[in-house]
C-alpha positions in Angstrom: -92.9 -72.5 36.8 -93.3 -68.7 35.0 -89.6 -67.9 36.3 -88.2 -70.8 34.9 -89.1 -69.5 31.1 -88.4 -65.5 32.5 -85.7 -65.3 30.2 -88.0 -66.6 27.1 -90.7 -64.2 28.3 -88.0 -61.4 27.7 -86.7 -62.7 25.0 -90.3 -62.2 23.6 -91.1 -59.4 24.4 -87.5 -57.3 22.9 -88.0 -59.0 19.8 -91.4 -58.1 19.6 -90.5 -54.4 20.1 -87.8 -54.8 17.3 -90.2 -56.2 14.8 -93.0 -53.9 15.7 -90.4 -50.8 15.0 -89.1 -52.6 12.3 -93.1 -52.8 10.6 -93.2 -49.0 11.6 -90.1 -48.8 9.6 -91.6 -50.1 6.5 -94.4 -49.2 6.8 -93.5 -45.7 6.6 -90.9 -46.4 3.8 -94.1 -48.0 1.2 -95.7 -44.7 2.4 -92.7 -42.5 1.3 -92.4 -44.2 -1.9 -96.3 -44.0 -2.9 -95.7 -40.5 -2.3 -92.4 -39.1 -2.0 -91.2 -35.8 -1.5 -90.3 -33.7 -3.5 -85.9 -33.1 -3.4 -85.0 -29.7 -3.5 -83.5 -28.8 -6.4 -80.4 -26.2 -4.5 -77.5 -27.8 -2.8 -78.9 -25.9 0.3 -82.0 -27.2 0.1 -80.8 -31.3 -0.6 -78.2 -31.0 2.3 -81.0 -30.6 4.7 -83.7 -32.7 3.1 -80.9 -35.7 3.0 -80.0 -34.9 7.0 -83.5 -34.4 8.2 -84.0 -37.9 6.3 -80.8 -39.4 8.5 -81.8 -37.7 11.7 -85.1 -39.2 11.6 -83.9 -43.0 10.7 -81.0 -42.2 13.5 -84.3 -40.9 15.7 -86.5 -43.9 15.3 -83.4 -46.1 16.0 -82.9 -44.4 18.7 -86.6 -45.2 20.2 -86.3 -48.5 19.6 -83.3 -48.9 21.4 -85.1 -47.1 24.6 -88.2 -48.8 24.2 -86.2 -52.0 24.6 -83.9 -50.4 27.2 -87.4 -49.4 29.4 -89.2 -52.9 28.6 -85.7 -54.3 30.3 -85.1 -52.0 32.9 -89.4 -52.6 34.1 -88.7 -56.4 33.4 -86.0 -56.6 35.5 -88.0 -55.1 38.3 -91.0 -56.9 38.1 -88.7 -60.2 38.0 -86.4 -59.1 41.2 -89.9 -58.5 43.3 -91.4 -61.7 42.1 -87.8 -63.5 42.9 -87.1 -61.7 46.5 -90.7 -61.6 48.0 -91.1 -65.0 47.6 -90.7 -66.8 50.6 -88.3 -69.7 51.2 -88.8 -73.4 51.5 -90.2 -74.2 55.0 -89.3 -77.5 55.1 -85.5 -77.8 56.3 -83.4 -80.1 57.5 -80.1 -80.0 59.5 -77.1 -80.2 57.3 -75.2 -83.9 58.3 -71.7 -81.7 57.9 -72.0 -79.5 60.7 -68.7 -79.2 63.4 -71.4 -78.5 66.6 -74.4 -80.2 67.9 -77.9 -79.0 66.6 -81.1 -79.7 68.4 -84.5 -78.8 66.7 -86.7 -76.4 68.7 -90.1 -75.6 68.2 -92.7 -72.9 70.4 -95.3 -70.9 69.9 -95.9 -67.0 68.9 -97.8 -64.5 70.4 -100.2 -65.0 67.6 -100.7 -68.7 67.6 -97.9 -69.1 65.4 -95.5 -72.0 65.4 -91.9 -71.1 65.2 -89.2 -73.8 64.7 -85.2 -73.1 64.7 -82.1 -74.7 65.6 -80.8 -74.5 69.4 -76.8 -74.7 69.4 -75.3 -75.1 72.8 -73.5 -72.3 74.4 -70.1 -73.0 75.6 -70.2 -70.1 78.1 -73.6 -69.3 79.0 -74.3 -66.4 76.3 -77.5 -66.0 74.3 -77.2 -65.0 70.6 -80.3 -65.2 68.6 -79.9 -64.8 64.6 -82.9 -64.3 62.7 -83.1 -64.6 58.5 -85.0 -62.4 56.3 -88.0 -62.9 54.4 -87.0 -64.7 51.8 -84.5 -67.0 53.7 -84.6 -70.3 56.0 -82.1 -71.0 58.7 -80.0 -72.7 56.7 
């Protein structure tokens, strides 16, 4: 059910980080303006106080764009374990559409455990046993 709305969830959560910035943003700019700072009066002086002023807009841009590009990169994760350690359907049928016979087998583990598979019949007397992985059914 949660993976269904995943994308919403992340959807969410970047624009959340934007506005949260964005509120930083202007929150610092009503500060500036109920006390701003003094501009140099040398050309020196203004060229520095105007590109310290871009390099920190230009910074806090910049840690937006990370703090999105981390929530992603942690999102994704969590999503691809959720998504790959979950283990398939156990209820499986054989496909009609097959070109060989199929015959359903079923025994027990070591452990008590009840395996089922699909027997084909060998056409010259060889075994070959294919297992899935976790997340996978023998279909």
């Amino acid at each position: 059910m949660l993976l269904q709305y995943w994308f919403v969830l992340e959807t969410i959560g970047i624009i959340l980080i934007f506005a949260l910035s964005l509120l930083w943003i202007m929150r610092s700019v009503k500060r500036r303006k109920a006390n701003p700072l003094p501009v140099p009066k040398s050309i020196g002086g203004k060229i520095y106080f105007y590109l310290f002023y871009l390099l920190r807009t230009v910074g806090v841009g910049v840690v937006a764009f990370l703090a999105v590009a981390l929530f992603v990169m942690i999102d994704r994760n969590i999503y691809s374990v959720i998504t790959e350690t979950a283990p398939a359907p156990s209820e499986v049928t054989v496909p009609p559409d097959l070109p060989f016979d199929v015959e359903e087998v079923t025994f027990e583990g070591g452990d008590d455990l009840r395996m089922t598979g699909w027997k084909v019949p060998s056409q010259n007397g060889a075994t070959v046993i294919l297992l899935h992985g976790y997340g996978g059914n023998r279909t």
